[in-house]
Biopython code that builds the backbone (N, CA, C, O; Angstrom):
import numpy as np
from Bio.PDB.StructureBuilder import StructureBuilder

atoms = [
    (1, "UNK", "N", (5.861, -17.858, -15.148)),
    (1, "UNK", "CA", (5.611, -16.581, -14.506)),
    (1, "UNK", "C", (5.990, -16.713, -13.038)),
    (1, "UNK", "O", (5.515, -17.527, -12.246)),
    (2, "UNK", "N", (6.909, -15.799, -12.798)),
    (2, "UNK", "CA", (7.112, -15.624, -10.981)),
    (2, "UNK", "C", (6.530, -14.660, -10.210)),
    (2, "UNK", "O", (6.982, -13.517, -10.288)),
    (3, "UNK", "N", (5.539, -14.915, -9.420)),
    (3, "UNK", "CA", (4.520, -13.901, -8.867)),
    (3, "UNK", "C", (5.366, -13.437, -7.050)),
    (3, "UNK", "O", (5.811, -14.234, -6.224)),
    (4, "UNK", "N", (5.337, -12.568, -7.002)),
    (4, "UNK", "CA", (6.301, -12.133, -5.594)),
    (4, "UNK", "C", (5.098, -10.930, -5.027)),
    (4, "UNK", "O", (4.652, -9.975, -5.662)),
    (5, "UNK", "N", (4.720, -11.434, -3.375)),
    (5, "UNK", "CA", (4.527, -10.506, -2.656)),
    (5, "UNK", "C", (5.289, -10.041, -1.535)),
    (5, "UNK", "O", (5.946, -10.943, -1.016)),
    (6, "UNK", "N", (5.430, -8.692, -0.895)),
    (6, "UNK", "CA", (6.116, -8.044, -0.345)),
    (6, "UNK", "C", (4.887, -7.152, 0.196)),
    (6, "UNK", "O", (4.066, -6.691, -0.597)),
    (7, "UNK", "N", (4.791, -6.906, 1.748)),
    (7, "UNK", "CA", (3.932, -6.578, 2.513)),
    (7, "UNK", "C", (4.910, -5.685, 3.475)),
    (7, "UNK", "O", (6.052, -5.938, 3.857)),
    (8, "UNK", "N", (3.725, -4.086, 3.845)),
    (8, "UNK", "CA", (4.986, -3.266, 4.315)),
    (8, "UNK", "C", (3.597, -2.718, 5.520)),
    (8, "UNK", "O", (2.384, -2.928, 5.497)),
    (9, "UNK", "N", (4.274, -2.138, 6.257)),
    (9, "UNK", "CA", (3.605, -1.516, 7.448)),
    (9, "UNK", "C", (2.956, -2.102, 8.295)),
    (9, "UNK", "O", (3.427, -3.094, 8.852)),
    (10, "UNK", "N", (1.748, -1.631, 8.583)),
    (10, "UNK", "CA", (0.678, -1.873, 9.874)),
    (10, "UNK", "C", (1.280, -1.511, 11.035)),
    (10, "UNK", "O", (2.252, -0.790, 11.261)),
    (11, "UNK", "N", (0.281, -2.352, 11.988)),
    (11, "UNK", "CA", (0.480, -1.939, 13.234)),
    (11, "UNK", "C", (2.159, -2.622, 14.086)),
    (11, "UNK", "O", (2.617, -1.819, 14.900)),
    (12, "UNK", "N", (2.681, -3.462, 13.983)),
    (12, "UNK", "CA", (3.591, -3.847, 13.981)),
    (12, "UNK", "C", (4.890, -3.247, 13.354)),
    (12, "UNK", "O", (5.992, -3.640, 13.737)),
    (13, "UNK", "N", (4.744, -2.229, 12.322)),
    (13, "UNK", "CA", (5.950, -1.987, 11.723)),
    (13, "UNK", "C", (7.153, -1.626, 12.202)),
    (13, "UNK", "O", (8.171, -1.614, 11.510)),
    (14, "UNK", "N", (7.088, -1.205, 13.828)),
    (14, "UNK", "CA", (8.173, -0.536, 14.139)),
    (14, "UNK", "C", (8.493, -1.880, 14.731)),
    (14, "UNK", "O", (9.541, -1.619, 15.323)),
    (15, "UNK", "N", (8.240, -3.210, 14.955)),
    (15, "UNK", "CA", (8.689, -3.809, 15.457)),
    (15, "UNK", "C", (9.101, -4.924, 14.178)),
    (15, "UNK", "O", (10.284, -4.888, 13.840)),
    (16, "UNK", "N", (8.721, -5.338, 13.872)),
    (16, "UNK", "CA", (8.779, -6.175, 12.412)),
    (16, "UNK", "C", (8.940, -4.854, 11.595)),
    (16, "UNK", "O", (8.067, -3.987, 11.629)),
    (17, "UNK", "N", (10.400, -4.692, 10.654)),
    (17, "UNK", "CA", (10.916, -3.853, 9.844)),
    (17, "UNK", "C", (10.600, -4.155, 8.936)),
    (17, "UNK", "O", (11.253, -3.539, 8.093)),
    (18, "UNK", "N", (9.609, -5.097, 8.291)),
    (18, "UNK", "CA", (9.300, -5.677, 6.994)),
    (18, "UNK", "C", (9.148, -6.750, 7.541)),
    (18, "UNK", "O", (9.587, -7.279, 8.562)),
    (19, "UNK", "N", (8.005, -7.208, 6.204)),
    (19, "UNK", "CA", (7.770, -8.998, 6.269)),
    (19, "UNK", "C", (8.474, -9.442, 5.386)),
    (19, "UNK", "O", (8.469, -8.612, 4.478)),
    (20, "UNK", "N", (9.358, -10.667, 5.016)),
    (20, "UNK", "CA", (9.711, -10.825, 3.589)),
    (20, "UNK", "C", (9.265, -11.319, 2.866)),
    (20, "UNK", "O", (8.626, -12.314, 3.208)),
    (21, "UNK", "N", (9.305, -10.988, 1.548)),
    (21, "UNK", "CA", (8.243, -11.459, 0.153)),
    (21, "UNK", "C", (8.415, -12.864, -0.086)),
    (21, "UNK", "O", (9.330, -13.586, 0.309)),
    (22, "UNK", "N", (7.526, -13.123, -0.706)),
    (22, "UNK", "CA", (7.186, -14.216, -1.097)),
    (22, "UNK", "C", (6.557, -14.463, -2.088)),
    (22, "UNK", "O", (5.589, -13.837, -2.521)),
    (23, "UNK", "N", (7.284, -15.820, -2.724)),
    (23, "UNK", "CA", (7.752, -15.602, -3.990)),
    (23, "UNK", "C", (7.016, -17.580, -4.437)),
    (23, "UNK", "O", (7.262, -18.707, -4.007)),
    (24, "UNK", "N", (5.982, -16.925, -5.604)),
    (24, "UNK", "CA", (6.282, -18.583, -6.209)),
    (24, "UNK", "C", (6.316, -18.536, -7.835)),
    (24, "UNK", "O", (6.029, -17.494, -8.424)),
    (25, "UNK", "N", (6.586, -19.412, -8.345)),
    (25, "UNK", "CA", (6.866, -19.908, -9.467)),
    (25, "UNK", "C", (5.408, -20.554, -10.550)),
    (25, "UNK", "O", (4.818, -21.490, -10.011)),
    (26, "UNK", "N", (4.925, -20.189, -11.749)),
    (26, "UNK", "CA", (3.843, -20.641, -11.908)),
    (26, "UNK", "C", (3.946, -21.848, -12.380)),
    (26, "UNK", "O", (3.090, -22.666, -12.042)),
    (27, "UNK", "N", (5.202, -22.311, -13.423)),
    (27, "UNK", "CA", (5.464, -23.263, -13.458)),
    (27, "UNK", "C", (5.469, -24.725, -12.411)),
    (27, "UNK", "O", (5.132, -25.818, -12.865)),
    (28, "UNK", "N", (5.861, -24.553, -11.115)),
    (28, "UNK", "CA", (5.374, -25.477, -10.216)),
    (28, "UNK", "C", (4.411, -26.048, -9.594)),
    (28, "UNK", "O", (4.258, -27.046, -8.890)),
    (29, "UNK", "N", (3.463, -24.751, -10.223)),
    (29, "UNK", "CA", (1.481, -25.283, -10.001)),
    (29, "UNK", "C", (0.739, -25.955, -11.313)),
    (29, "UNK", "O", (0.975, -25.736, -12.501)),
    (30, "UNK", "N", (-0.270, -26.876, -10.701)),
    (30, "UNK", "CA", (-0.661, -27.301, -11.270)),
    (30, "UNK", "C", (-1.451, -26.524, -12.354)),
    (30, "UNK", "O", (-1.919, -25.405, -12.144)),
    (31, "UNK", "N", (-1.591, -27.326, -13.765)),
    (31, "UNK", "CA", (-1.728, -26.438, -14.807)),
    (31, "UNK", "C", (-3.416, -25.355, -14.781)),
    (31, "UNK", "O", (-3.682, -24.480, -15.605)),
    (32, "UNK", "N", (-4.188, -25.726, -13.753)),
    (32, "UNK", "CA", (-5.585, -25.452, -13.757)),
    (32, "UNK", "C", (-4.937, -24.098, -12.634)),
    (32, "UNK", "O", (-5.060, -22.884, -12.800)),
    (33, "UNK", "N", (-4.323, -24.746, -11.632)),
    (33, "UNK", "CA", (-3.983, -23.339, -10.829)),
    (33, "UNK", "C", (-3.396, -22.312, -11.669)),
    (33, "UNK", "O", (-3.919, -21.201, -11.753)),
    (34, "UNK", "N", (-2.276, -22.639, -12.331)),
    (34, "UNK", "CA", (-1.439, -22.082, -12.757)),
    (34, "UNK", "C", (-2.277, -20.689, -13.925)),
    (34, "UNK", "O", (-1.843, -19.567, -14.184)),
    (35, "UNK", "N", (-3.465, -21.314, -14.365)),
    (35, "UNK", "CA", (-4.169, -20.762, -15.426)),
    (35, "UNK", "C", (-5.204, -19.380, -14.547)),
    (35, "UNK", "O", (-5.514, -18.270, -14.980)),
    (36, "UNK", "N", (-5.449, -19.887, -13.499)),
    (36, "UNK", "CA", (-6.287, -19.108, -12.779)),
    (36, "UNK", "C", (-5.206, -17.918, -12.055)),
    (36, "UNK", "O", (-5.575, -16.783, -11.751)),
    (37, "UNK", "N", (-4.122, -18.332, -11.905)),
    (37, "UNK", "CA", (-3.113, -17.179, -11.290)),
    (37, "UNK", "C", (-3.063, -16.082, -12.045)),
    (37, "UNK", "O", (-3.198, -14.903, -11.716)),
    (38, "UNK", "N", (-2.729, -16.868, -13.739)),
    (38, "UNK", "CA", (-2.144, -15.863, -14.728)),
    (38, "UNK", "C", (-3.629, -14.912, -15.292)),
    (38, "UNK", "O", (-3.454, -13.977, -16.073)),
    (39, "UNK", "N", (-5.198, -15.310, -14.751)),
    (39, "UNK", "CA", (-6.220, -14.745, -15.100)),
    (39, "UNK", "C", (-6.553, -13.568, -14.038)),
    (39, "UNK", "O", (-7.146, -12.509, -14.241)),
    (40, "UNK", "N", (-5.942, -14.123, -12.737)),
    (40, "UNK", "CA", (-6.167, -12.684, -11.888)),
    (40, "UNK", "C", (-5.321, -12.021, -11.901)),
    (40, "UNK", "O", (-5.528, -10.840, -11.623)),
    (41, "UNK", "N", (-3.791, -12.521, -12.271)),
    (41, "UNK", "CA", (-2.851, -11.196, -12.663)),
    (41, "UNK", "C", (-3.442, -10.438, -13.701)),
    (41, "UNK", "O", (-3.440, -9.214, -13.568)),
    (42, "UNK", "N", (-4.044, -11.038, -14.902)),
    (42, "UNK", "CA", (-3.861, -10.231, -15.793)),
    (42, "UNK", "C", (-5.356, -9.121, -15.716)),
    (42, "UNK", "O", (-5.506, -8.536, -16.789)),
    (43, "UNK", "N", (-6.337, -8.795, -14.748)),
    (43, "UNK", "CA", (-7.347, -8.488, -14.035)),
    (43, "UNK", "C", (-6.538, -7.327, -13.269)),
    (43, "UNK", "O", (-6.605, -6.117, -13.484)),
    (44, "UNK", "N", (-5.741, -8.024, -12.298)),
    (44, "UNK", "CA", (-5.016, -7.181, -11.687)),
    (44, "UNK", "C", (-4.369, -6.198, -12.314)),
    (44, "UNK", "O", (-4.618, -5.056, -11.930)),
    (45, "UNK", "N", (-3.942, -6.281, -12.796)),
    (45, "UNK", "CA", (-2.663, -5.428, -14.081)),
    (45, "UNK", "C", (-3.608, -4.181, -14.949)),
    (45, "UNK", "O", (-3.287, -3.008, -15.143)),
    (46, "UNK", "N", (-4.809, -4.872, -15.354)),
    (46, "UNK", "CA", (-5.350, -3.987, -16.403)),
    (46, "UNK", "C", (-5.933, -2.549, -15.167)),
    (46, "UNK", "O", (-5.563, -1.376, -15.127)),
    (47, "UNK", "N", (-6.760, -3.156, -14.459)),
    (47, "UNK", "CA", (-7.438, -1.686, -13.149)),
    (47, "UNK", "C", (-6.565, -0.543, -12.856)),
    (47, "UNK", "O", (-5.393, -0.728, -12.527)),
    (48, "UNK", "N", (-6.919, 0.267, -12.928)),
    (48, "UNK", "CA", (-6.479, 1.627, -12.578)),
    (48, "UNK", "C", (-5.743, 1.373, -11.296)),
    (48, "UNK", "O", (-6.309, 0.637, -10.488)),
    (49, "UNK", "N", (-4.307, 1.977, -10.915)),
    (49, "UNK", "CA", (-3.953, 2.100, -9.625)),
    (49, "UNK", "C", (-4.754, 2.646, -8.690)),
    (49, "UNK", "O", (-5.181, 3.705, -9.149)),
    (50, "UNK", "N", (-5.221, 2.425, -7.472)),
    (50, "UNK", "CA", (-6.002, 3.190, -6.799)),
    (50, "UNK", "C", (-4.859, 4.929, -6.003)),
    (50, "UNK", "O", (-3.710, 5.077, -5.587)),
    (51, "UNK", "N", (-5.638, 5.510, -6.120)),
    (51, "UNK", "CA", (-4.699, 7.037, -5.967)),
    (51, "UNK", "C", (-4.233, 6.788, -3.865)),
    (51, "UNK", "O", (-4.691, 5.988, -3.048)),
    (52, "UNK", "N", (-3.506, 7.551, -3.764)),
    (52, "UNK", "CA", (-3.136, 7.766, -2.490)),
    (52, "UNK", "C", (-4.051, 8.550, -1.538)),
    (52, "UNK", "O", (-3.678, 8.736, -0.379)),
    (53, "UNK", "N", (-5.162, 8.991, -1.947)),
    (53, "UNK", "CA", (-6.173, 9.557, -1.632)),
    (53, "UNK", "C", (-7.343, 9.031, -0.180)),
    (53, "UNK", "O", (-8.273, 9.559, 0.429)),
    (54, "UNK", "N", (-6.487, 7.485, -0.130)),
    (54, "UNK", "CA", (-7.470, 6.755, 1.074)),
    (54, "UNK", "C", (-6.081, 6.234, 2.236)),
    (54, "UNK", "O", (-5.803, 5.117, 2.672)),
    (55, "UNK", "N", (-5.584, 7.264, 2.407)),
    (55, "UNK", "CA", (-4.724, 6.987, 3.149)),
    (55, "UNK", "C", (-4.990, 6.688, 5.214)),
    (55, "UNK", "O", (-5.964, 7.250, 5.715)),
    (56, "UNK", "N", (-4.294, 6.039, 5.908)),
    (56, "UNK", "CA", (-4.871, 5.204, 7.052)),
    (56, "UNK", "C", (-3.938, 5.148, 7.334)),
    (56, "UNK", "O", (-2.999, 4.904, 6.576)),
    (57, "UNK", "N", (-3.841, 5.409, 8.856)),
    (57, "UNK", "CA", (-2.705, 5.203, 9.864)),
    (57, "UNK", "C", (-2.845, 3.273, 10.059)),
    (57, "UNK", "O", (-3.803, 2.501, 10.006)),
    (58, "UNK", "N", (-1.262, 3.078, 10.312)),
    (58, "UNK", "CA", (-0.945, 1.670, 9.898)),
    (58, "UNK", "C", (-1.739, 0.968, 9.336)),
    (58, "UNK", "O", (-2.361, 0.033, 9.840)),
    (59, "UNK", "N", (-1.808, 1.444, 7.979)),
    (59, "UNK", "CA", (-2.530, 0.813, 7.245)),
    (59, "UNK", "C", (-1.521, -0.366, 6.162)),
    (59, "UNK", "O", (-0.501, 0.132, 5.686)),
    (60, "UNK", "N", (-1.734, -1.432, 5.911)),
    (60, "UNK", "CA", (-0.869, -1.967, 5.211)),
    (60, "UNK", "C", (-0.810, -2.029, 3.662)),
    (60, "UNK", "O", (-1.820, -1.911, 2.967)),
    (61, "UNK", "N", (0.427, -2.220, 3.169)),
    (61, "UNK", "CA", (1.364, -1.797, 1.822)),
    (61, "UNK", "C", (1.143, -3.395, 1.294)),
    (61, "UNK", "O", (1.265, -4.408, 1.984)),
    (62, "UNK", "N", (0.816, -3.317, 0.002)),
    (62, "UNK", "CA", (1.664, -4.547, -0.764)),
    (62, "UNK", "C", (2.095, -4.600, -2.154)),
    (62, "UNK", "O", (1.205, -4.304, -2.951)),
    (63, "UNK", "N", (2.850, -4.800, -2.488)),
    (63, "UNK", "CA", (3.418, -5.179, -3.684)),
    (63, "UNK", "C", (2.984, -6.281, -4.126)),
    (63, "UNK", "O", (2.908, -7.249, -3.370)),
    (64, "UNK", "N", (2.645, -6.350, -5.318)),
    (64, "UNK", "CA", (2.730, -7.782, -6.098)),
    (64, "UNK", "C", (3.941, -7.492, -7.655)),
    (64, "UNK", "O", (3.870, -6.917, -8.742)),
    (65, "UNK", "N", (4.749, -8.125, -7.045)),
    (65, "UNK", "CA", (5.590, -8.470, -8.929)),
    (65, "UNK", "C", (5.862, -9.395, -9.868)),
    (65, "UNK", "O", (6.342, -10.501, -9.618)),
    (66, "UNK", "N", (5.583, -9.003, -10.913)),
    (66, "UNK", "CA", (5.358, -10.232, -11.738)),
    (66, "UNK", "C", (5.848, -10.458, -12.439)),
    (66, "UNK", "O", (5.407, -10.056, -13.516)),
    (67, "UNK", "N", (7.050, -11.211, -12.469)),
    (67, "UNK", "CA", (7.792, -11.489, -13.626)),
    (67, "UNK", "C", (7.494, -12.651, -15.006)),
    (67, "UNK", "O", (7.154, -13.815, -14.791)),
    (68, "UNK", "N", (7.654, -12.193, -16.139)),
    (68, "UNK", "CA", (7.310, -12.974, -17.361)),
    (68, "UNK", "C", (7.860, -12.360, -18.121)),
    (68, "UNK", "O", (8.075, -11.151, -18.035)),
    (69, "UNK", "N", (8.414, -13.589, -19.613)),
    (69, "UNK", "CA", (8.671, -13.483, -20.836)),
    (69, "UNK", "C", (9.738, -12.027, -20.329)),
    (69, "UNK", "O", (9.567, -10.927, -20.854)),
    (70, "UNK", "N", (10.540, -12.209, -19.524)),
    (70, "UNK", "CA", (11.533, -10.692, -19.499)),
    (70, "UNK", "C", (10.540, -9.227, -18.929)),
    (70, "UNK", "O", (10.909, -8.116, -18.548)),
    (71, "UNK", "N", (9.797, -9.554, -19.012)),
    (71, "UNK", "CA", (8.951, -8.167, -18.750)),
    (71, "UNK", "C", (8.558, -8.010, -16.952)),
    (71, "UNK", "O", (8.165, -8.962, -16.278)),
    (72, "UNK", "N", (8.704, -7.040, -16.582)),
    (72, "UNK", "CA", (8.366, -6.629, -14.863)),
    (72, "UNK", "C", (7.419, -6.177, -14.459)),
    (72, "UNK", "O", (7.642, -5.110, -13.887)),
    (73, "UNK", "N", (6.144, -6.545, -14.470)),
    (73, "UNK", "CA", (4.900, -5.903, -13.848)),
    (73, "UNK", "C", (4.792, -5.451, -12.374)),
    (73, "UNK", "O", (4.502, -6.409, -11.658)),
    (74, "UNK", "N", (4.940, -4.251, -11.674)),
    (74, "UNK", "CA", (4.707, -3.964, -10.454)),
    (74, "UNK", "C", (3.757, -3.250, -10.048)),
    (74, "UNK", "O", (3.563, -2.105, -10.456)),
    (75, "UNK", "N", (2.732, -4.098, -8.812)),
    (75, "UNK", "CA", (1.200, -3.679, -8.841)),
    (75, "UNK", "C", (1.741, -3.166, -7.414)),
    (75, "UNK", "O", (2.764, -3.684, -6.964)),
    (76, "UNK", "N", (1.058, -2.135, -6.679)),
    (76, "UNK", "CA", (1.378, -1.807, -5.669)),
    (76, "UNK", "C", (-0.160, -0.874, -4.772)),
    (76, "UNK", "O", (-0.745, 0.136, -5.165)),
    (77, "UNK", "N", (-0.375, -1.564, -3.727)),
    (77, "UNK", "CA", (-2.194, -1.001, -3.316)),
    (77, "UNK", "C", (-1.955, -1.239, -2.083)),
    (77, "UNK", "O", (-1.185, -2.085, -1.627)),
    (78, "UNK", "N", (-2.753, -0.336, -1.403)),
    (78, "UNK", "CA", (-2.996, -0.351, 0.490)),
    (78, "UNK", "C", (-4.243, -0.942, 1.006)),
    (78, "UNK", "O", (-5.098, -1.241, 0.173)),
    (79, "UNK", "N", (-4.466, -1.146, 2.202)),
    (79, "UNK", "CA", (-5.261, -1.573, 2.544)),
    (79, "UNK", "C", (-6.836, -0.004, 2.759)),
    (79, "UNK", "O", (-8.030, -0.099, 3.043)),
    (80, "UNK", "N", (-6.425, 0.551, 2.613)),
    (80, "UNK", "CA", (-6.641, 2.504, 2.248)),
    (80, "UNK", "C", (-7.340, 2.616, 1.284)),
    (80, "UNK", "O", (-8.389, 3.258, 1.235)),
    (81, "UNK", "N", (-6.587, 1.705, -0.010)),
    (81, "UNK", "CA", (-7.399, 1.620, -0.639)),
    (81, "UNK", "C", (-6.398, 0.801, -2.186)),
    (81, "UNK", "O", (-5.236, 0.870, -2.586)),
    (82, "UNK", "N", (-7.588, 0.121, -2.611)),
    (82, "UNK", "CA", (-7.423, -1.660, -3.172)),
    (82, "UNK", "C", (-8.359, -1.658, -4.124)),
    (82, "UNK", "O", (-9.519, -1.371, -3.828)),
    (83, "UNK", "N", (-7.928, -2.041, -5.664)),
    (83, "UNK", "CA", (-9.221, -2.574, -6.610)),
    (83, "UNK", "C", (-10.040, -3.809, -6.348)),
    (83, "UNK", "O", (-9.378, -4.804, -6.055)),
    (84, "UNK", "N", (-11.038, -3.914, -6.383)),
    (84, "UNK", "CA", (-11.535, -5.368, -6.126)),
    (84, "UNK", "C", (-10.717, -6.513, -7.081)),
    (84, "UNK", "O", (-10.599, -7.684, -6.720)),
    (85, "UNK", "N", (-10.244, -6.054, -8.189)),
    (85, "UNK", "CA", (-9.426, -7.377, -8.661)),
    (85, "UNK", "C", (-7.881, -7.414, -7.848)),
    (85, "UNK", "O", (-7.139, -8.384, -7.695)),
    (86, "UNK", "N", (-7.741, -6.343, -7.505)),
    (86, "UNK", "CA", (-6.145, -6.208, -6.307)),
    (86, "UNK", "C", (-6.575, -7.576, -5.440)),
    (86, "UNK", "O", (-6.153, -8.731, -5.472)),
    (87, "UNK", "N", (-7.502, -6.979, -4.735)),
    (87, "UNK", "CA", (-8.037, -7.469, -3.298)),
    (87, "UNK", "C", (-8.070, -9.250, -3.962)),
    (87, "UNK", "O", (-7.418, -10.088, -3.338)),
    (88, "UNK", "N", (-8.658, -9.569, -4.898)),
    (88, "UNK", "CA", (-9.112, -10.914, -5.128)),
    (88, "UNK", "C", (-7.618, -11.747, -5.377)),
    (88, "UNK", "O", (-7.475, -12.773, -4.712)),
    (89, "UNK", "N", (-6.376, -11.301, -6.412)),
    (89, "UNK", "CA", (-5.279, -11.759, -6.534)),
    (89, "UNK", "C", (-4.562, -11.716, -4.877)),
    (89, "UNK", "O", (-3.640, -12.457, -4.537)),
    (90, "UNK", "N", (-4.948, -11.104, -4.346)),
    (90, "UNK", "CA", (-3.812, -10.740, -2.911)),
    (90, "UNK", "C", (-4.376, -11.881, -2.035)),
    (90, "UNK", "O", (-3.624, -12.659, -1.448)),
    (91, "UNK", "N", (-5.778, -11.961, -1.963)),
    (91, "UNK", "CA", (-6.371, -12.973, -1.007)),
    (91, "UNK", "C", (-6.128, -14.392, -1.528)),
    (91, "UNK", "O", (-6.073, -15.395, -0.816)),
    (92, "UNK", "N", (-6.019, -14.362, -2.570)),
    (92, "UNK", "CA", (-5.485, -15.525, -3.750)),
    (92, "UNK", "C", (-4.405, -16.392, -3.517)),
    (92, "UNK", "O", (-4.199, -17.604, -3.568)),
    (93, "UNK", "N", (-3.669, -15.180, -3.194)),
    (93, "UNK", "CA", (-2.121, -15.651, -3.121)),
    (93, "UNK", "C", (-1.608, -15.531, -1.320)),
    (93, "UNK", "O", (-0.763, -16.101, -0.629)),
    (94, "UNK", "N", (-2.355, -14.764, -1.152)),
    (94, "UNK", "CA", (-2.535, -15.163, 0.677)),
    (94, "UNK", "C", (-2.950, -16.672, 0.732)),
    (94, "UNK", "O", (-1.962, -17.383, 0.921)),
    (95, "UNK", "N", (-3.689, -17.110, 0.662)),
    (95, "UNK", "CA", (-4.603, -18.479, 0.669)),
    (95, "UNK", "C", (-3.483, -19.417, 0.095)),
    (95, "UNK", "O", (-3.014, -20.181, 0.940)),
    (96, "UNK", "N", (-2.905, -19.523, -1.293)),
    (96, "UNK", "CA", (-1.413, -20.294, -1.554)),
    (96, "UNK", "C", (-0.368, -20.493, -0.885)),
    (96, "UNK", "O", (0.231, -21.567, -0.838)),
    (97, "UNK", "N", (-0.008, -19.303, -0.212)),
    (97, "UNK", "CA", (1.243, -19.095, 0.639)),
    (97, "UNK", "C", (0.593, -19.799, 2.105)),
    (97, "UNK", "O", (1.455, -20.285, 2.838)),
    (98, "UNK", "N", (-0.771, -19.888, 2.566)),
    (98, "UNK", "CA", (-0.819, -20.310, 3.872)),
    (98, "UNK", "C", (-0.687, -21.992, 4.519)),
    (98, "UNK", "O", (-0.634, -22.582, 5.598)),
    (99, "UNK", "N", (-0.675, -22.395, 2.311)),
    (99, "UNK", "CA", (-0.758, -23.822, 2.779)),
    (99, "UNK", "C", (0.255, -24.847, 2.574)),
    (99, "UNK", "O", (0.076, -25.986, 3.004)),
]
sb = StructureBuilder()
sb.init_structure("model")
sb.init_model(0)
sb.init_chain("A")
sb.init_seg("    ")
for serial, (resi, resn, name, xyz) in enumerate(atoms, 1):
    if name == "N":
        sb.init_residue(resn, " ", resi, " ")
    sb.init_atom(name, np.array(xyz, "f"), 0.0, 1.0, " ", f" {name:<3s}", serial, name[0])
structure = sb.get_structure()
């Protein structure tokens, strides 16, 4: 499974035009990580999109995409407004990428 985030806006946006995504591979984590990734994607995936309804000046965008077995999962939530299983995969994979 290839998990990709892509982060858009905030307060910076007019200066930073985008952050670029970032991208890992599940195969290259260890098999206990690797198991816990594919349990908050699949958490993530099932929750209702949250509606556009909590919208916030520079508020920030993210994508998560998930590629597997050929198939394209694209989760997409603001900081406006976020499922608690969004929020838990994003901080997840924030915390991976920082180290």
């Amino acid at each position: 499974m290839k998990v990709t985030l892509a982060e858009h806006g905030g307060l910076a946006a007019a200066v930073d035009q985008g952050h670029r995504p970032r991208a890992l591979d599940s195969d290259a984590l260890p098999e206990n990580t690797a198991t816990e990734l594919a349990r908050l994607v699949a958490e993530a995936a099932v929750m209702p999109q949250e509606s556009g309804t909590g919208r916030a000046r520079d508020a920030m965008s993210y994508t998560i995409t998930v590629e597997e077995g050929g198939r394209l999962t694209v989760l997409t939530q603001s900081d406006a407004a976020m499922s608690p299983a969004f929020a838990t995969l994003l901080t997840w994979l924030e915390k991976h990428f920082a180290q």
